[in-house]
Structures are given as structure tokens and as C-alpha cells.
Biopython code that builds the backbone (N, CA, C, O; Angstrom):
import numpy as np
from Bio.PDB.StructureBuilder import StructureBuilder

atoms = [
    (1, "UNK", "N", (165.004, 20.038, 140.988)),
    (1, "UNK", "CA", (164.410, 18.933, 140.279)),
    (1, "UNK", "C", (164.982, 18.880, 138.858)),
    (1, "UNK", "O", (165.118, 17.824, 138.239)),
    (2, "UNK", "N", (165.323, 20.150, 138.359)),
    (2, "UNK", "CA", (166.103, 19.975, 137.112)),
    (2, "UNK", "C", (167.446, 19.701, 136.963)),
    (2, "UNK", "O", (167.949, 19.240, 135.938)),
    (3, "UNK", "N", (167.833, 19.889, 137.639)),
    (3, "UNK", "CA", (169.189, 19.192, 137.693)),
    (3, "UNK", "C", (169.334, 17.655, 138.449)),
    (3, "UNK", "O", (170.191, 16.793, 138.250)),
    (4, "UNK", "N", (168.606, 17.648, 139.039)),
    (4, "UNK", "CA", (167.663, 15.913, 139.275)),
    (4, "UNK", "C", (168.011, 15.370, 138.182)),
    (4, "UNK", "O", (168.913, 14.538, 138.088)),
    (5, "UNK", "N", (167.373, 15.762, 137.323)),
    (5, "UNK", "CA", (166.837, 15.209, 136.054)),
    (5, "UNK", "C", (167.832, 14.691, 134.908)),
    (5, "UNK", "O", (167.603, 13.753, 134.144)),
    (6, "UNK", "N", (168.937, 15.458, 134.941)),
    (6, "UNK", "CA", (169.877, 15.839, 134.312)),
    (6, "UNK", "C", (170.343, 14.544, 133.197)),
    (6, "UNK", "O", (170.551, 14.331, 132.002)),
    (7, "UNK", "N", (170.331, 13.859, 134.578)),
    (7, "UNK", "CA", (170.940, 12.473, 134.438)),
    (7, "UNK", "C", (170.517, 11.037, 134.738)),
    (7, "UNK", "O", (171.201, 10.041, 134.977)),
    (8, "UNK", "N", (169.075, 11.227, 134.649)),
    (8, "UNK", "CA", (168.257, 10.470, 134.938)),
    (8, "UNK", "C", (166.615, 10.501, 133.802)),
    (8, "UNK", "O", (166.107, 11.536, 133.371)),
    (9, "UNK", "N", (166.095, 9.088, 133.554)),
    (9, "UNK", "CA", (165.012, 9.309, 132.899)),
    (9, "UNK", "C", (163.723, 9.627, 133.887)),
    (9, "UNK", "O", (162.761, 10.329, 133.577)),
    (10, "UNK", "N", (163.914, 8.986, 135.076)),
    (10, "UNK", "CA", (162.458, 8.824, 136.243)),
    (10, "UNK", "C", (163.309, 9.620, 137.408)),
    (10, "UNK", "O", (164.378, 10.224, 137.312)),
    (11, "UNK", "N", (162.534, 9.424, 138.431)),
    (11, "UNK", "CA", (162.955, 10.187, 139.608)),
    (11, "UNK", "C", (163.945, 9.003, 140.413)),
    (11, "UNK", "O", (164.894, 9.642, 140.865)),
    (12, "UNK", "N", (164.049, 8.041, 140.649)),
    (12, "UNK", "CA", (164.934, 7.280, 141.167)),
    (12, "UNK", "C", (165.532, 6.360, 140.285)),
    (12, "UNK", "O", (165.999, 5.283, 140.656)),
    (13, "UNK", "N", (165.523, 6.875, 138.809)),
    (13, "UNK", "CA", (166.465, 6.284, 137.957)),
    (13, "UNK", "C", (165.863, 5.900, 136.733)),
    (13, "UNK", "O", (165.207, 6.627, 135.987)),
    (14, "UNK", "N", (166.195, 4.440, 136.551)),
    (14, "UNK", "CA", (165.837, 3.922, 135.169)),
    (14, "UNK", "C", (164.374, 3.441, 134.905)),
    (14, "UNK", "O", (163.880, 3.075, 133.838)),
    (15, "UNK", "N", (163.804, 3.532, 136.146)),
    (15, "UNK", "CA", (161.946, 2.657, 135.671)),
    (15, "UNK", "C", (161.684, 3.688, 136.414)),
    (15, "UNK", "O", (162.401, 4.345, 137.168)),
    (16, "UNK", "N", (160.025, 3.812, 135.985)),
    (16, "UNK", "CA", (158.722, 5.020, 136.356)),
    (16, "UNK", "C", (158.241, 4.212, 137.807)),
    (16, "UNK", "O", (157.935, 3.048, 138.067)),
    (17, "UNK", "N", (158.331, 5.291, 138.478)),
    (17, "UNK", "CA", (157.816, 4.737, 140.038)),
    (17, "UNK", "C", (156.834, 5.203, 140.781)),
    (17, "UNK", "O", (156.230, 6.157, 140.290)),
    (18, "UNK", "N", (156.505, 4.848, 141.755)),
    (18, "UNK", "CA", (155.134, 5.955, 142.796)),
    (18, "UNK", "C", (155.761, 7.100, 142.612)),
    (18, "UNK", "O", (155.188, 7.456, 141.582)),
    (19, "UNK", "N", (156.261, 7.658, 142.768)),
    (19, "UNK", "CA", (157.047, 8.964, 143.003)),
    (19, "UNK", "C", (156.860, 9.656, 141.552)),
    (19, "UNK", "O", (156.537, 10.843, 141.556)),
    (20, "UNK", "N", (157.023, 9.058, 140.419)),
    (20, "UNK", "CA", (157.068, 9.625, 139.095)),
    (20, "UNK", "C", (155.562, 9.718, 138.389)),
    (20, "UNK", "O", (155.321, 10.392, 137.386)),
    (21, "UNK", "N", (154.617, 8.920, 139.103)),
    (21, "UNK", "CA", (153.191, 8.915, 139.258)),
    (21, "UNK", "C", (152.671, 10.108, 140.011)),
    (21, "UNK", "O", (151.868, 10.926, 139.563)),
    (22, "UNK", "N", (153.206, 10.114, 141.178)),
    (22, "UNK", "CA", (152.627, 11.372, 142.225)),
    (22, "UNK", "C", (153.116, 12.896, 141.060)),
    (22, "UNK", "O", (152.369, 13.845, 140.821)),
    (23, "UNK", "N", (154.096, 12.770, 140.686)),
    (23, "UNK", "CA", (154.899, 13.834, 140.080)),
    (23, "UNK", "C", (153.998, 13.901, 138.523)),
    (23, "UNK", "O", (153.716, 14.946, 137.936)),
    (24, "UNK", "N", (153.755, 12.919, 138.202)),
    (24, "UNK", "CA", (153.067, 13.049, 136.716)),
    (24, "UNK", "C", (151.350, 13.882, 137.269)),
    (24, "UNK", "O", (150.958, 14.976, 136.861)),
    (25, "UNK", "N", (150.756, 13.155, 138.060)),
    (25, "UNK", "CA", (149.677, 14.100, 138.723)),
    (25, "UNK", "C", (149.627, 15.335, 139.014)),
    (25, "UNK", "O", (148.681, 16.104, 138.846)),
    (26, "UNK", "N", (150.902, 15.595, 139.568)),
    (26, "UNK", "CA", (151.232, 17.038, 139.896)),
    (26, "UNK", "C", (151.307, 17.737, 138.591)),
    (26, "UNK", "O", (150.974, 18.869, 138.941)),
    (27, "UNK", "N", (151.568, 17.818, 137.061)),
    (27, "UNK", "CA", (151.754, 17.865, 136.010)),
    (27, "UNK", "C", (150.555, 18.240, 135.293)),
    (27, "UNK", "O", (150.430, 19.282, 134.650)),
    (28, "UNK", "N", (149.383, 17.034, 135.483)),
    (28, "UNK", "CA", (148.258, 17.018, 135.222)),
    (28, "UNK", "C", (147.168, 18.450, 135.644)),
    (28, "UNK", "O", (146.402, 19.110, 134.942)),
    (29, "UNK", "N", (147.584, 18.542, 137.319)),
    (29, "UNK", "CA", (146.547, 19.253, 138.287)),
    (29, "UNK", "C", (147.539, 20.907, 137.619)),
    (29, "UNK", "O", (146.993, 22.008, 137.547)),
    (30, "UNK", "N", (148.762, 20.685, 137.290)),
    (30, "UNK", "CA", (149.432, 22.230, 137.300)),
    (30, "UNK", "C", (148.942, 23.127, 136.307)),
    (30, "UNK", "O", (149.305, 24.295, 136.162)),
    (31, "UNK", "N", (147.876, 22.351, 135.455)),
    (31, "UNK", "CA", (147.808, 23.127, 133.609)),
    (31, "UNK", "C", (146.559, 24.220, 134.448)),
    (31, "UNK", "O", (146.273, 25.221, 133.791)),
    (32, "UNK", "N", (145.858, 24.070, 135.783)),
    (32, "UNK", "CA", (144.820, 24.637, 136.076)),
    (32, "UNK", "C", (145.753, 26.554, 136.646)),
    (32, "UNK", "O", (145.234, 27.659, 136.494)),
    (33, "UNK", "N", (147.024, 26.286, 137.202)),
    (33, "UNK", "CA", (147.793, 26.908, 137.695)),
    (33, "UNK", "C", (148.669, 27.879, 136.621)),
    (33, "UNK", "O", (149.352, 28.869, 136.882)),
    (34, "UNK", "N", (148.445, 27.347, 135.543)),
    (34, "UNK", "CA", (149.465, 27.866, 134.342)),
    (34, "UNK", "C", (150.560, 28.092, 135.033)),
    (34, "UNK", "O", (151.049, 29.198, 135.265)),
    (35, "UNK", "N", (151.078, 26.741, 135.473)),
    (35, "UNK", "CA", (152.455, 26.476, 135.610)),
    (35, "UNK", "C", (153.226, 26.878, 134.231)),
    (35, "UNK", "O", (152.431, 26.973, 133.295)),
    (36, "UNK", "N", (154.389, 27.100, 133.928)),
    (36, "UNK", "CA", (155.353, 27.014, 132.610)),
    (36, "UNK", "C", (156.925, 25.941, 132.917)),
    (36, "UNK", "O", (157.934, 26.580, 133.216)),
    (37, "UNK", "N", (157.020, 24.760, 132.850)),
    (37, "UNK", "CA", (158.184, 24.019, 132.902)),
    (37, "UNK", "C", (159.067, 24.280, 131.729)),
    (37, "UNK", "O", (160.131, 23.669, 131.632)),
    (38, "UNK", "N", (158.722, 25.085, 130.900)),
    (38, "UNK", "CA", (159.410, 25.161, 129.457)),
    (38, "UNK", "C", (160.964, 25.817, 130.024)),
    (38, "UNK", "O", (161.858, 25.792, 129.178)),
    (39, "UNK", "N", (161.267, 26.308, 131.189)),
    (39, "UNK", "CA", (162.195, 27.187, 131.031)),
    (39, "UNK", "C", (163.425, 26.217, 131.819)),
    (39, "UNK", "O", (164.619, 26.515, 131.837)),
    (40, "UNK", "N", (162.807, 24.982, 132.459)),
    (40, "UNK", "CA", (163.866, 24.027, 133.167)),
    (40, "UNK", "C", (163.789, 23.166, 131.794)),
    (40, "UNK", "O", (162.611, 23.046, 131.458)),
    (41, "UNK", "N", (164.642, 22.561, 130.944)),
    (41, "UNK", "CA", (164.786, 21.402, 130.022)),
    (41, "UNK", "C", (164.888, 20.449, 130.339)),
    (41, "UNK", "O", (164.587, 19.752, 129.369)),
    (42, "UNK", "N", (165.261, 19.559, 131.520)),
    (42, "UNK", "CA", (165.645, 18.379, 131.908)),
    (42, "UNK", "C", (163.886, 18.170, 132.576)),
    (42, "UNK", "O", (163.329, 17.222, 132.023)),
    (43, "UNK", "N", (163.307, 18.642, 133.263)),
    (43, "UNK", "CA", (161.938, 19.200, 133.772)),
    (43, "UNK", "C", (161.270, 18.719, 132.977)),
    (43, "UNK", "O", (160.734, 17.612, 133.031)),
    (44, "UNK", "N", (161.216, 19.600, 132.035)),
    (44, "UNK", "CA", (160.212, 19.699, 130.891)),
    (44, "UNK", "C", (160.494, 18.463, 129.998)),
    (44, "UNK", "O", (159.425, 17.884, 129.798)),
    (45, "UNK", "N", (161.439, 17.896, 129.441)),
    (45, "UNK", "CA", (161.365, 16.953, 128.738)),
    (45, "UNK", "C", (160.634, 15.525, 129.691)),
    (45, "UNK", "O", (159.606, 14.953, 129.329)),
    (46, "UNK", "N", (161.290, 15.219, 130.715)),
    (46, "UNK", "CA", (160.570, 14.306, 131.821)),
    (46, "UNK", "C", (158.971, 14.611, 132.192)),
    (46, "UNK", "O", (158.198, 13.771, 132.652)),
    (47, "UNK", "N", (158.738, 15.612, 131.974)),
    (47, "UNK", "CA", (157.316, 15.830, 131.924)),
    (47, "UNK", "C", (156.329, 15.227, 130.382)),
    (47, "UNK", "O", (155.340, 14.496, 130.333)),
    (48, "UNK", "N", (157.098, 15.889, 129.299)),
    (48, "UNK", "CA", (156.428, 15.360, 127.983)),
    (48, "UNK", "C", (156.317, 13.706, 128.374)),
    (48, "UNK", "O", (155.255, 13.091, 128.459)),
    (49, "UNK", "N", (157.638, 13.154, 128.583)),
    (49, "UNK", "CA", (157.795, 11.527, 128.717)),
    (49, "UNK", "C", (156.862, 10.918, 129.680)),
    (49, "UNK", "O", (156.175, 9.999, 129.234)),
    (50, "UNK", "N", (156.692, 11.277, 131.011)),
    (50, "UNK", "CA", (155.807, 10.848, 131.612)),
    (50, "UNK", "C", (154.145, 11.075, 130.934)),
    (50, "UNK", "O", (153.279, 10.201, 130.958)),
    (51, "UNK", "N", (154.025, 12.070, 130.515)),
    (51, "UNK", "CA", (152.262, 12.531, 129.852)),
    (51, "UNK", "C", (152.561, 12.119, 129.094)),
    (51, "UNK", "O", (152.250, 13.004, 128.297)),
    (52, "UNK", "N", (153.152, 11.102, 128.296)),
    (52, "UNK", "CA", (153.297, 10.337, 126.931)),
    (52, "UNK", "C", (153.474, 9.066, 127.241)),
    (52, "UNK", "O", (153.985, 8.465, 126.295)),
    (53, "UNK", "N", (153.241, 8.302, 128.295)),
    (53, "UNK", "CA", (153.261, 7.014, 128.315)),
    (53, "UNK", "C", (151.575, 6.323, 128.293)),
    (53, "UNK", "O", (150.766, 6.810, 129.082)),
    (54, "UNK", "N", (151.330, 5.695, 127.775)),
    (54, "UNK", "CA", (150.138, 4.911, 127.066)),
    (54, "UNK", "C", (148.879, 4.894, 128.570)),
    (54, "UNK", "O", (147.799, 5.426, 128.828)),
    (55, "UNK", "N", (149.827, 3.954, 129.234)),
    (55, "UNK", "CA", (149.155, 3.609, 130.648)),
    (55, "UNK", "C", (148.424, 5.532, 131.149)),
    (55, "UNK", "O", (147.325, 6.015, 130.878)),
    (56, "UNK", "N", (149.765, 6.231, 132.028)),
    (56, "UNK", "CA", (149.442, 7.659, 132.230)),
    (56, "UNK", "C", (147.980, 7.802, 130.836)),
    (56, "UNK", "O", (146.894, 7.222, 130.834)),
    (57, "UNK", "N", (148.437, 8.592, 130.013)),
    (57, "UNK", "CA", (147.611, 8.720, 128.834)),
    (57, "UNK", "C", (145.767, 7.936, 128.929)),
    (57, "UNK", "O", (144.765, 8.346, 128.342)),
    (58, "UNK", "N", (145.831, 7.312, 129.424)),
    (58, "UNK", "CA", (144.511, 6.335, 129.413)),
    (58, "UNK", "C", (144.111, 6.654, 130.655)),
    (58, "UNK", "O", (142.895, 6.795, 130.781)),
    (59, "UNK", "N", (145.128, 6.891, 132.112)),
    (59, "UNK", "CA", (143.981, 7.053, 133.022)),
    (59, "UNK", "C", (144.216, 8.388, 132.811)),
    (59, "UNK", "O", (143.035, 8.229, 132.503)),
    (60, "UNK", "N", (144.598, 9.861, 132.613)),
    (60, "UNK", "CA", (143.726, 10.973, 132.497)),
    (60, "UNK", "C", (143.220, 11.022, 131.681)),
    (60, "UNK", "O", (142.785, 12.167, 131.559)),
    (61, "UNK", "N", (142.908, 10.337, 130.804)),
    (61, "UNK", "CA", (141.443, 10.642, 129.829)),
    (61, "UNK", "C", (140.073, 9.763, 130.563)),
    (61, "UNK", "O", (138.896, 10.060, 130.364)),
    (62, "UNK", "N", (140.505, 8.745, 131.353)),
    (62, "UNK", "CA", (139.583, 8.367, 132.206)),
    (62, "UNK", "C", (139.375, 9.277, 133.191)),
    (62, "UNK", "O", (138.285, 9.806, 132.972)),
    (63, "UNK", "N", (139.902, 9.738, 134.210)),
    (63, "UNK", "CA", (139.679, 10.480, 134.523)),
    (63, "UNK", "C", (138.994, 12.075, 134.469)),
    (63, "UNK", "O", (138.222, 12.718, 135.179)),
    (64, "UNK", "N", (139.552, 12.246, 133.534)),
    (64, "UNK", "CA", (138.855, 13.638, 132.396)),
    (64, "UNK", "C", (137.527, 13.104, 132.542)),
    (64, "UNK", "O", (136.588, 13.528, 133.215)),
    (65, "UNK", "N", (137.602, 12.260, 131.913)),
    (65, "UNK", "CA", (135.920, 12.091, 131.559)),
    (65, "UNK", "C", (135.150, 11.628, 132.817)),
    (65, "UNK", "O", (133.938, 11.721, 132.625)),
    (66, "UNK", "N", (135.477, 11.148, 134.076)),
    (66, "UNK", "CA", (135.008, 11.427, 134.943)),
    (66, "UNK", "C", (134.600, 12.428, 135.725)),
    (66, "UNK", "O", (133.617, 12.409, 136.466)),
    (67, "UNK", "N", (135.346, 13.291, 135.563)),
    (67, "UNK", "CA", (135.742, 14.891, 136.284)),
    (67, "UNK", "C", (134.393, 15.611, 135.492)),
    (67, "UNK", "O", (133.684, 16.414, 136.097)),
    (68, "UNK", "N", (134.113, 15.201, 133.982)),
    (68, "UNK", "CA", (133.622, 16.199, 133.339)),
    (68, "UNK", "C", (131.743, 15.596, 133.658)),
    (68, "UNK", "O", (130.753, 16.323, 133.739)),
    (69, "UNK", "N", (131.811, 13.927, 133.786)),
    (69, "UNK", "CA", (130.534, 13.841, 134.632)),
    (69, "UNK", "C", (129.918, 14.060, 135.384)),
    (69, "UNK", "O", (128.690, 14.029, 135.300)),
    (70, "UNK", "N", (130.690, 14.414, 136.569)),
    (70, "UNK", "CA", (130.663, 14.795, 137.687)),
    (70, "UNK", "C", (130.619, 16.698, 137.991)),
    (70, "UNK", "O", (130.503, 17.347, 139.030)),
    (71, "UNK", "N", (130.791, 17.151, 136.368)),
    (71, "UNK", "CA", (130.807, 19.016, 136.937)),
    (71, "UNK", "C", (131.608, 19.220, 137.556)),
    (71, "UNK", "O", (131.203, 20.161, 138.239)),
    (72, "UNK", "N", (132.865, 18.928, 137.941)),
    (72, "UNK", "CA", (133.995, 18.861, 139.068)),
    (72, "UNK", "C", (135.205, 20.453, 138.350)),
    (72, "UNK", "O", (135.567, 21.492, 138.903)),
    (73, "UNK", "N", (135.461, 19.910, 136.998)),
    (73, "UNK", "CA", (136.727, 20.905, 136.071)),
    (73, "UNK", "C", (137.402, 21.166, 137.029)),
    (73, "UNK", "O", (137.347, 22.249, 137.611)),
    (74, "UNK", "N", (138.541, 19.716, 137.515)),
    (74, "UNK", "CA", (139.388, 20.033, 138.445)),
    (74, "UNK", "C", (140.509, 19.187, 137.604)),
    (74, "UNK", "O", (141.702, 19.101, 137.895)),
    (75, "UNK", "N", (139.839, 18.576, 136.484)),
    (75, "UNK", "CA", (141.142, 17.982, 135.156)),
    (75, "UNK", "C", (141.357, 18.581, 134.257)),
    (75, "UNK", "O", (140.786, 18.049, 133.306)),
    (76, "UNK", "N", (142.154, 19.885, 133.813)),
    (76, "UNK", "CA", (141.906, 20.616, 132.608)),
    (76, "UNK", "C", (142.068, 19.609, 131.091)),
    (76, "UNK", "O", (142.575, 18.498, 130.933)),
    (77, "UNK", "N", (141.429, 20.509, 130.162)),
    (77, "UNK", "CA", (141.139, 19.863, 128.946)),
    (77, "UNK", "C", (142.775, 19.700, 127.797)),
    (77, "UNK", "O", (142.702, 19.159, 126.694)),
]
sb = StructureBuilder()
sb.init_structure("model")
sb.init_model(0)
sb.init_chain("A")
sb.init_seg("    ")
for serial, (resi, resn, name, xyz) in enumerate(atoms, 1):
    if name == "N":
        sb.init_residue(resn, " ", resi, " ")
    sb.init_atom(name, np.array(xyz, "f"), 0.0, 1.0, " ", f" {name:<3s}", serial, name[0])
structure = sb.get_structure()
């Protein structure tokens, strides 16, 4: 996936797709896992970019705050 990345901003290129959504989720659910992407760079920067887009950004804080109504802590903080 990091060398995926290399040369590319999204997973099938130049615009954010289902695929870069499913993958940004996966991102979200991994902080429970203490995943570390810091050590792939192409990875890790596509990760900051996706958790930095406005839209993303708004639904996990919606979400968050659903998760945290519900007693669930299956969205870390």
C-alpha cells in the first residue's frame, strides 16, 4: 500500500473514492489497535490527508459523539 501510494494522492488516483472512505475508516477504527503508519511515508502522509478533509472530519466527530451516547468506545478519542 505504500508504494501504492507513492505516486498517487487517493487509492485509484486523483479524487477520494469508496475505497479511500473504507480505507479512511480503517484509520479511524486502527487508533483502538495502536496501529503505527509512521514508519511507511507515502501511508502515513495519505492517512493525515484523508483525516484532514472537512467532510471525513465532521462525520467522525459525528460519529464520536454518537459512539460516546450510546457507551459503545468503539471510536477512539
Amino acid at each position: 500500500m505504500n508504494d501504492h501510494l507513492a505516486d498517487r494522492p487517493y487509492l485509484l488516483g486523483d479524487s477520494f473514492s469508496a475505497a479511500d472512505a473504507y480505507l479512511t475508516w480503517f484509520f479511524v477504527l486502527s487508533d483502538n489497535a495502536r496501529l503505527d503508519p509512521s514508519s511507511y511515508g507515502h501511508l502515513n502522509d495519505y492517512r493525515q490527508r484523508v483525516l484532514n478533509r472537512p467532510l471525513i472530519r465532521q462525520l467522525i466527530e459525528s460519529d464520536r459523539a454518537k459512539d460516546r451516547d450510546m457507551d459503545q468506545r468503539i471510536i477512539p478519542d
